[in-house]
N, C-alpha and C positions, 0 to 999 in steps of 0.2 A: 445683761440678762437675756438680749435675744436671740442670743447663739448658747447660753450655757443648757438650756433645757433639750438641746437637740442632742434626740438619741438616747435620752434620759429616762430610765425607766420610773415611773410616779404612779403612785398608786393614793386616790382621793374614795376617800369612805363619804359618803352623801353626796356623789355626783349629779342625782337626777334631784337635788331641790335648787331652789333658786341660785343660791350663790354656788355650789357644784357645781352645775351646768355651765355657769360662766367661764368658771375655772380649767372644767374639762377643753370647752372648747378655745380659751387664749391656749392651753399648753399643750393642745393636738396642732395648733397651728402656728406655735414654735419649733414644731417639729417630735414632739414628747413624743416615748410612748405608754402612753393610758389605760392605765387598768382602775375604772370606778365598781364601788362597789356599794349598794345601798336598793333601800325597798322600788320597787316599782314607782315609776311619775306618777303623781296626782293628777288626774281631770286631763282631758284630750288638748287642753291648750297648755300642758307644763313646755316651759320651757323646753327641757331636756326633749322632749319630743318634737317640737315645733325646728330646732337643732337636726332632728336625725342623729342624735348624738350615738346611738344602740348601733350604727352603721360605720360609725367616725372613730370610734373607738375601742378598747376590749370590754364591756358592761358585764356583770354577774348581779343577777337580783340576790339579795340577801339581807338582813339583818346582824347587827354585831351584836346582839344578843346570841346569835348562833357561832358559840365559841370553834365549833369545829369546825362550822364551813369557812369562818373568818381565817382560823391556822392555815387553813390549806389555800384561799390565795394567795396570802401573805409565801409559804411555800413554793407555791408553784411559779408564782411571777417573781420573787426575790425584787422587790420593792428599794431602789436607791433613796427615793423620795417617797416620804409621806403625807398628805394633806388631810387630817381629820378633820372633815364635816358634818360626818354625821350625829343626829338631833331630834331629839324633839324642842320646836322653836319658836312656839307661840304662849307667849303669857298669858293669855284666857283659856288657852286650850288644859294647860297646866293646873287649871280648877279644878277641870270637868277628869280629869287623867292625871291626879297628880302621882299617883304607884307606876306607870307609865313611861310619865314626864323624869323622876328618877332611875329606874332603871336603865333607860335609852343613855340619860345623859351622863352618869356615874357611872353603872355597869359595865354597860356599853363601853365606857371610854375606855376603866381599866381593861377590857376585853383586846381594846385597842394595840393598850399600852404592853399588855403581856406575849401578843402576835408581835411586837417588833423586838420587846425583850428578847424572841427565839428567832429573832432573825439577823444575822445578822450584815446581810447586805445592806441593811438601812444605814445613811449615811444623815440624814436631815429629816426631824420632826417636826412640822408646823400643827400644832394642838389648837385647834379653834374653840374657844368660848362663847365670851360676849360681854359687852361692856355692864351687865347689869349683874354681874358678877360679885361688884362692889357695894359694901352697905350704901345705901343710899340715902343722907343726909339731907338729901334737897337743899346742896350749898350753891353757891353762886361759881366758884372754882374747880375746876377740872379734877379729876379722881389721877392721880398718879398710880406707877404699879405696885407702889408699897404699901398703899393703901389698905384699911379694914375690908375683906370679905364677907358676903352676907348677902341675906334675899329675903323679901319680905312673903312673896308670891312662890309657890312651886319651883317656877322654871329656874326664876333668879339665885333660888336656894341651891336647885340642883347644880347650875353652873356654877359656884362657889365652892360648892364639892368636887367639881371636876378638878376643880382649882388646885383648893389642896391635895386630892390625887394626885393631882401631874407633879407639884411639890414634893410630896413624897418618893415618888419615883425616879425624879432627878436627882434628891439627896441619895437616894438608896442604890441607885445606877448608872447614874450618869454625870454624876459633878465630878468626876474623876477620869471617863472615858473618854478618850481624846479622838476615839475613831467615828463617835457621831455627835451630832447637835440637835438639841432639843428644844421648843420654844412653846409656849402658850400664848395664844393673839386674841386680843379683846377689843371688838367692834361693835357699831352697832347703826341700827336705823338705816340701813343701806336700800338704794330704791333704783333701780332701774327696768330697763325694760324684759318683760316677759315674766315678769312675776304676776304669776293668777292665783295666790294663796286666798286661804279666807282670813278673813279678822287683820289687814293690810290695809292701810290708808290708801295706796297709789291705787294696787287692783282695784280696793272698795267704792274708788273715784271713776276708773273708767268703768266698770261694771254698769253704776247707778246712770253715768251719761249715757253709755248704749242704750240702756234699758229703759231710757226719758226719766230716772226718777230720782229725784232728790239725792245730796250726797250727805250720809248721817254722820255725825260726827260727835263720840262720845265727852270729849274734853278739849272744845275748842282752844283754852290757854297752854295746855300741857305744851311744853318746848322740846324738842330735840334736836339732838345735831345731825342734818340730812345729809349724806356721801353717798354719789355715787357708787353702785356696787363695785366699777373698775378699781377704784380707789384703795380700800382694805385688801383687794386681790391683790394689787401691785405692791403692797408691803408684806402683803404674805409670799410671796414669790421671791421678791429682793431677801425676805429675810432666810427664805428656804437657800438661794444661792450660798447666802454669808456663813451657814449655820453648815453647808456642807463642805466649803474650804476652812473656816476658821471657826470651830464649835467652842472653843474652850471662850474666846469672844463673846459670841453671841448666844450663848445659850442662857434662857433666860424667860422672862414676861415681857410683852409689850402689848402698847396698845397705839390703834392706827385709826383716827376719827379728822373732819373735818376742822377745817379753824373755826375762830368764834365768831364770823359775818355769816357762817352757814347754820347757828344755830336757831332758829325759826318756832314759831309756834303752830299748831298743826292747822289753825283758820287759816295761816299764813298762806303753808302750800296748801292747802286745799282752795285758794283762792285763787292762787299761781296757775293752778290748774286748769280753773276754769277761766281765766284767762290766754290760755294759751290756746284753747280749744275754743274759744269763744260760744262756750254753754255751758247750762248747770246752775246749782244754785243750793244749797246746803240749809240744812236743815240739823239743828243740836236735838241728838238722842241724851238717852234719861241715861244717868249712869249708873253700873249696877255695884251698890257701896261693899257687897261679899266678894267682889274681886276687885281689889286694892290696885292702881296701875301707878308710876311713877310719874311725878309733874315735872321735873327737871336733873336732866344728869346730862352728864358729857366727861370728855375725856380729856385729861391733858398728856400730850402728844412728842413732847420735848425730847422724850429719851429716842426714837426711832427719828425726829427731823435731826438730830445732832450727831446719832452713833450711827443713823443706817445713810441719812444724808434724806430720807423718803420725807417729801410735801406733797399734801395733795396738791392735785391741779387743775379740779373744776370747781369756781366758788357755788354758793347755792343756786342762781340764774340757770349756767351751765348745765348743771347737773338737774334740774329740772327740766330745762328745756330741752337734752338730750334722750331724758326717760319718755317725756310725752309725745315726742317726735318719732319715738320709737314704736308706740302704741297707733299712732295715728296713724302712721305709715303704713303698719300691719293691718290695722281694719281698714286700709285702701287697698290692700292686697299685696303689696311689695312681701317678697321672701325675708321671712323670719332671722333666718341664718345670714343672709345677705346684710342685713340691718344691724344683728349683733356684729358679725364681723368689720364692719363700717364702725361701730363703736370704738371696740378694740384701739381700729388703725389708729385711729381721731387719737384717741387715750393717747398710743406708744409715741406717733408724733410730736404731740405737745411737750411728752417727756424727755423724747430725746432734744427739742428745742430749750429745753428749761438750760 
């Protein structure tokens, strides 16, 4: 994987949000080259800016609700590789903006999916959703990709329609085309460093310690499975490889989550936390009962560790102690990008020693 992206033309719709940003910057430094496409950073500490990423790479502001401006990158750059991430990606927010929350994430996507239908330099579609994609039973066992679709919340709903969108579009285009590969990838809970969103556990953690105040925490028992943001990236990239040598393989659903020692309840890392930082102290907020959030889900993971060969490789420790090491360093002043890139290495290392 770290020679196939060199010279690669990839083109990532939502570069400048969190896991974007990441994105952009492992596969500028594979050697890619990048053309993101998505709304301006949020707040002076978005990642993507704290990156230089608008410097690093080809960036165009825009939204994929804007059908024509979308045709015409997808046009002009002829796109090898595709990585959809763009979203609207917050479950509360999807209350307050649920007409929004579906347009970005259905609209949007077909808008996606119809720029690469006329294009036809694309070789490999990686289709990001999200694990909560899945009706959510609150069982004790992992959601497979066969699983029932469904959403209780906005956002969840909308991702489930992206679902069967991208299903559609595969029966209707692509289950027979041999010249590309197509995939939809479901993850979730992903936490690393330089994530300053709102309504985020991690950000919501370092924010309150800077700030000397209490860390709120709406549902101390709710569980999820924590992964590193390298993590779901490096099964999204393996699978982008596979999907452009061998599509009729690998096209398809999958989903890329933690194993079950990283699944935690959220006292848990937020106690993690403040142990590692050695301050802080949490405080249980009131929960609001008109926005429904889910108490337990996760993913089971078997069909990408057997067909793609992909395990993660930081258990829950790891993967916390890399994210808060990451923040701490940054509010000591160490370079941003330096720090990410230090991540990365750390990651491909590990991998290539597996």
């Amino acid at each position: 994987m770290v020679t196939f992206f060199k010279n690669k033309r990839v083109l990532i719709t939502g570069d400048t949000g969190f896991k974007g940003s990441w994105l952009a910057l492992w596969l500028n430094e594979l050697g890619a080259n990048v053309c993101g496409y998505a709304l301006p950073p949020e707040g002076e500490y978005a990642h993507f800016k704290l990156l230089n990423l608008g410097n690093e790479i080809t960036h165009i502001d825009g939204n994929i609700l804007d059908v024509k401006k979308l045709d015409k990158i997808f046009q002009d750059f002829q796109p090898e590789i595709v990585f959809h991430l763009a979203a609207q990606s917050l479950v509360r927010l999807s209350y307050d903006e649920p007409k929004l929350t579906f347009e970005t994430n259905v609209v949007g996507s077909v808008n996606v999916l119809e720029s690469i239908r006329k294009t036809s330099s694309v070789k490999s579609l990686i289709y990001v959703t999200s694990d909560k994609c899945y009706k959510n039973n609150e069982w004790i066992w992992g959601y497979r990709e066969n699983d029932e679709l469904g959403g209780h919340d906005p956002y969840s709903a909308s991702k489930a329609a992206a679902e069967i969108v991208f299903s559609s579009y595969l029966n209707s285009f692509y289950s027979k085309n041999t010249s590309i590969g197509v995939a939809s990838v479901r993850a979730g809970n992903v936490i690393g460093g330089g994530d300053w969103a709102l309504d985020r556990i991690i950000p919501d953690c370092i924010r309150s310690i800077k700030d000397e105040k209490k860390i709120e925490i709406r549902s101390p028992q709710s569980t999820r499975p924590w992964q590193h943001v390298l993590e779901p990236l490096s099964g999204y990239m393996l699978l982008a490889k596979k999907l452009y040598e061998s599509p009729n393989l690998y096209t398809g659903s999958w989903n890329f989550g933690p194993g079950v020692t990283s699944i935690k309840t959220v006292k848990e890392l937020v106690e993690r936390v403040i142990d590692i930082l050695g301050k802080g102290s949490i405080s249980i907020g009131k929960v609001d009962g008109n926005k429904h959030e889910a108490g337990l889900l996760h993913l089971n993971c078997d069909k990408a560790n057997h067909q793609l060969g992909w395990i993660p490789l930081w258990n829950f420790e790891q993967t916390i102690q890399m994210t808060i090491e990451w923040y701490k360093n940054y509010l000591n002043g160490v370079n941003p990008k330096q720090l990410s890139l230090d991540n990365i290495y750390q990651f491909m290392e590990g991998k290539n020693n597996d």
